[in-house]
C-alpha positions as CSV (number, residue, x, y, z in Angstrom):
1,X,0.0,0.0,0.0
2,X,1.6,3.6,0.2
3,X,-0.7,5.7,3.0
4,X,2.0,8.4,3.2
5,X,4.5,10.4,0.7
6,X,5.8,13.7,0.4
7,X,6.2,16.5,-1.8
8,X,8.8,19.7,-1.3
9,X,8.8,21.6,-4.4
10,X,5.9,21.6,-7.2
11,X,8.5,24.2,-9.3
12,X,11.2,21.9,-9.1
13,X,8.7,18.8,-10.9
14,X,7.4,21.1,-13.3
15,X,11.2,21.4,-14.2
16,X,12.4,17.9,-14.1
17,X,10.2,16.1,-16.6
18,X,10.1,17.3,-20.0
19,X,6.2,16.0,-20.8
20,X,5.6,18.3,-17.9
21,X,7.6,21.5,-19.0
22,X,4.1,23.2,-20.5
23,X,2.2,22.2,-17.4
24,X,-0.9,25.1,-16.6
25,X,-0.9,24.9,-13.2
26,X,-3.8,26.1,-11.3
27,X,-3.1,29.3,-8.9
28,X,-4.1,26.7,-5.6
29,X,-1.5,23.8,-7.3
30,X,1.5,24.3,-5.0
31,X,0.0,26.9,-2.4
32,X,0.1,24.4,0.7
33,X,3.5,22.7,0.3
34,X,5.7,21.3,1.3
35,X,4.1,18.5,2.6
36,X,6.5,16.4,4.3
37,X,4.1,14.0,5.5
38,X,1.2,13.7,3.2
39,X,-1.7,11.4,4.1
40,X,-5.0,10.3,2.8
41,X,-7.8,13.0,2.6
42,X,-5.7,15.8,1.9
43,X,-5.6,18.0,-1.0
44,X,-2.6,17.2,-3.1
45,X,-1.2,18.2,-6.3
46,X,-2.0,16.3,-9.0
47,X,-1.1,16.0,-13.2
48,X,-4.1,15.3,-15.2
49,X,-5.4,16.0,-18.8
50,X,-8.8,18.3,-18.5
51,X,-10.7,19.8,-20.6
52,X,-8.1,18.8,-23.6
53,X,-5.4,20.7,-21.3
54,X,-2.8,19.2,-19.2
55,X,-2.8,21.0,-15.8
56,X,-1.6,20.7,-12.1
57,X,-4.2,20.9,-9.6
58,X,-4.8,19.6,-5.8
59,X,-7.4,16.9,-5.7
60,X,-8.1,15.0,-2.7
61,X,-6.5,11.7,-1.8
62,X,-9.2,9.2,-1.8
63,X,-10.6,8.5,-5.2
64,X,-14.9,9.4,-4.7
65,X,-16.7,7.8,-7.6
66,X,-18.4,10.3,-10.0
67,X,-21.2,8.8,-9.1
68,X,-21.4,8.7,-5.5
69,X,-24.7,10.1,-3.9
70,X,-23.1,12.0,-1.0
71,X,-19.8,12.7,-1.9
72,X,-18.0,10.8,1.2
73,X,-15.3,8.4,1.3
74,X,-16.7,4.6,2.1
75,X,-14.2,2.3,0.6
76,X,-10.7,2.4,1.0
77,X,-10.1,4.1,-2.2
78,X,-6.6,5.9,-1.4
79,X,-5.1,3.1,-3.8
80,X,-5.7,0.4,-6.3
81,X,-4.0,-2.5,-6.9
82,X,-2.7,-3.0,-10.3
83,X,-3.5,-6.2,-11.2
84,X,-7.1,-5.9,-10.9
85,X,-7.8,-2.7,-11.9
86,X,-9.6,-3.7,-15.2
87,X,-11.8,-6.1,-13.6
88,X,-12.8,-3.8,-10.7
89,X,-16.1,-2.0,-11.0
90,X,-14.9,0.9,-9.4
91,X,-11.0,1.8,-10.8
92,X,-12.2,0.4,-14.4
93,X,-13.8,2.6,-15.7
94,X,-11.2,5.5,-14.5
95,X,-8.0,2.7,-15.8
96,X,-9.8,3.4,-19.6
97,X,-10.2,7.3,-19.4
98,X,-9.0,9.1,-16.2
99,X,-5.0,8.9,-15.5
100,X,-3.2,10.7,-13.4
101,X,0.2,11.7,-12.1
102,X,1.2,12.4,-8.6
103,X,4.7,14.2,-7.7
104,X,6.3,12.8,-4.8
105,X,10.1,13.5,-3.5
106,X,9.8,10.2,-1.1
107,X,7.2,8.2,0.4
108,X,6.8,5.9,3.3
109,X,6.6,2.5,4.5
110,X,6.5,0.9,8.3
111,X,8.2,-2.5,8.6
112,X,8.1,-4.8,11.1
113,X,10.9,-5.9,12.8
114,X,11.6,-8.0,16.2
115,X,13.7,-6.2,18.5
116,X,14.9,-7.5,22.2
117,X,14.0,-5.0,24.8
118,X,14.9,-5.7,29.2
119,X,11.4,-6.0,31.1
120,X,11.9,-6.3,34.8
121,X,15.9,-7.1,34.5
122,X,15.6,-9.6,31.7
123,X,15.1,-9.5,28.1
124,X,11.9,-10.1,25.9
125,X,11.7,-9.9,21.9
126,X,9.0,-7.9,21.0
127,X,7.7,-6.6,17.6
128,X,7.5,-2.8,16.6
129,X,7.3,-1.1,12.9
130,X,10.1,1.2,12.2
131,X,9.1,4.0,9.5
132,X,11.1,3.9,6.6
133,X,11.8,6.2,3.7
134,X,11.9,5.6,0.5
135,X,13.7,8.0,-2.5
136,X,15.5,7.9,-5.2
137,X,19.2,7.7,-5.0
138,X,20.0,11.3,-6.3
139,X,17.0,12.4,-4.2
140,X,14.8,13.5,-7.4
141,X,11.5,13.4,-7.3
142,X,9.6,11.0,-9.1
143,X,5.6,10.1,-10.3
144,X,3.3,8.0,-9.0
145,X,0.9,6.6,-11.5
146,X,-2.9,7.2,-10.0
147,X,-6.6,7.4,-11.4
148,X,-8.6,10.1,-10.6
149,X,-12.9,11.2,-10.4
150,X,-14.7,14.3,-10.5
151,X,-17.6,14.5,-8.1
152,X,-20.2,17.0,-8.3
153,X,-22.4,18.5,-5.6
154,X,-25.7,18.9,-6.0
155,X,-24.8,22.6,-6.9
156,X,-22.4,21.4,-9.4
157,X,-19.2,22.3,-7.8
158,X,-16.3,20.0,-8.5
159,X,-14.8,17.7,-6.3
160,X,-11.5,16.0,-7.6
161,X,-10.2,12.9,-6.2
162,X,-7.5,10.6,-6.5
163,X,-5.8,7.5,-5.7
164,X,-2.6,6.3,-6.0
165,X,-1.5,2.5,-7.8
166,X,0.2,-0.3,-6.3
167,X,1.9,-3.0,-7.7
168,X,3.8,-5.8,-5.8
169,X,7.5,-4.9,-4.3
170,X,10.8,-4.9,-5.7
171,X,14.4,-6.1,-4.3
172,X,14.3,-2.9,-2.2
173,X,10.9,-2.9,-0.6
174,X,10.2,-6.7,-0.9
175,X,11.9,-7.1,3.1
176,X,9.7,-3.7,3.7
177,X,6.4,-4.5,2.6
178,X,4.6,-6.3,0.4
179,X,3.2,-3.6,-1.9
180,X,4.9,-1.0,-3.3
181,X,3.7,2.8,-5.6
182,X,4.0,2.4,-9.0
183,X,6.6,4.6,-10.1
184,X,6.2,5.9,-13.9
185,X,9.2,6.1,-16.3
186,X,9.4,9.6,-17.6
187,X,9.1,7.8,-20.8
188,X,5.4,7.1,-20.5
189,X,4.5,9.5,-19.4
190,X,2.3,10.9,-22.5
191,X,1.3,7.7,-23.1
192,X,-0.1,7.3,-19.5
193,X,-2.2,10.7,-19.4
194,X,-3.6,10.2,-23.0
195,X,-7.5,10.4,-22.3
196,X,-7.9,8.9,-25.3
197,X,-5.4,5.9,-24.8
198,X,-7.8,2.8,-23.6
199,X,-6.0,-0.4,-24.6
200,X,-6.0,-1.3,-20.9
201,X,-3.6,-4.4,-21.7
202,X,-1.2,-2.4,-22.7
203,X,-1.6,0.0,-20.3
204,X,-1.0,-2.9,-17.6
205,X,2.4,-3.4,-18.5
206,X,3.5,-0.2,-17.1
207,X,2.2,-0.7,-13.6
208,X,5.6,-3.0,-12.8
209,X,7.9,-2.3,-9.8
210,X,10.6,0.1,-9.9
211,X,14.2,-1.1,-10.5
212,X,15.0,-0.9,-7.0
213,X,19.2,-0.3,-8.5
214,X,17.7,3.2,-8.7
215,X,16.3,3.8,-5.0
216,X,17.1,3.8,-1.4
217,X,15.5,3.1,1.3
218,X,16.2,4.1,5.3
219,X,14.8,4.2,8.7
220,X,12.9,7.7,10.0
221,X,11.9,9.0,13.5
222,X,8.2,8.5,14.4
223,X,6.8,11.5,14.0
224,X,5.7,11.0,10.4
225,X,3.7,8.2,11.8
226,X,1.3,11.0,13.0
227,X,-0.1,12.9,10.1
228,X,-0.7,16.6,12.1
229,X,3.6,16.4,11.7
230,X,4.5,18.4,8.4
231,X,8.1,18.9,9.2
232,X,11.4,18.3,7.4
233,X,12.8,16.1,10.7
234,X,9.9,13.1,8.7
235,X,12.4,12.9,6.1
236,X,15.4,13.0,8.0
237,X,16.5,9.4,8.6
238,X,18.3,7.7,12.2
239,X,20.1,5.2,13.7
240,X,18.6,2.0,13.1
């Protein structure tokens, strides 16, 4: 699963990825970040194709179906799994028309591990989950692949949402977790965010692991466990 990233710099994404370069972003896009510690039901930004334009704009985390009657968030629609997305009745129909990308600079992962503690002047194993962080290995940020919705209220307003794909771990996260964010290849991206793309097969074979030669992956203090912390120290790692 990934139930936290984070994002520093929208600028600096706009910069880095050349199918992004003539991005319109809208004037709320990059307003509230950084976001160190992003979790689900926040407002994030987001690259989608709308209205035959490619724009920038924050959508919630936690895809609502378009078709929803009250707007709120009953499944656990923060992410999809990749290898069921074209038999699912709810990700379907947004797999064939209604890609997205989502910037991240890192997310994060809590694995379990058995550590030996003293109790009462002996020693007992016991089992805690260590936050981890993971990046790439030059730090740059990177896109998640994601499917998003547009809900309306009964006045018509817009609500955009989103959710974020997994797929199952590579060499790197594989001891971490057993899911993982698909991470998209600059070089699909076009291909990814083409509305009128629907040849879901092919579309499947981009929703692999990441070659984990190109990321890292180390241990972070507890505060991004607690999603009211926005602070740099989430990112920061310590001594294992």
């Amino acid at each position: 699963m990934c139930g936290r990233y984070a994002l520093i710099d929208g600028k600096k994404v706009l910069v880095s990825f050349t199918a992004l370069n003539k991005t319109k972003p809208t004037e709320q896009a990059f307003r509230e970040l950084p976001r160190y510690n992003a979790a689900p039901m926040q407002r994030l930004p987001v690259f989608a194709v709308r209205h035959d334009e490619l724009i920038v704009e924050p959508m919630q985390w936690w895809l609502i179906p378009h078709w929803s009657k009250d707007g709120k968030p009953g499944f656990s629609s923060f992410n999809a799994k990749a290898e069921t997305l074209d038999q699912s009745k709810l990700f379907s129909p947004y797999f064939k028309g209604s890609r997205c990308l989502i910037p991240a600079d890192a997310f994060y992962e809590w694995q379990r591990a058995t550590v030996t503690q003293e109790v009462r002047g002996g020693q007992k194993k016991v089992e805690e989950k260590h936050p981890m962080c993971v990046r790439m290995n030059d730090d740059a940020p990177f896109l998640f692949a994601g499917l998003f919705s547009i809900w309306k209220d009964a006045e018509g307003n817009e609500h955009p949402t989103f959710t974020i794909i997994t797929t199952e771990p590579n060499e790197l996260m594989a001891p971490i977790h057993r899911r993982m964010p698909v991470v998209l290849p600059e070089q699909h991206i076009e291909q990814w965010l083409d509305r009128s793309y629907k040849d879901t097969d092919s579309l499947k074979k981009l929703l692999v692991p990441y070659p984990a030669k190109k990321m890292k992956a180390y241990r972070v203090s507890s505060l991004v466990s607690n999603p009211r912390n926005n602070a740099a120290e989430c990112m920061q790692p310590v001594e294992s």
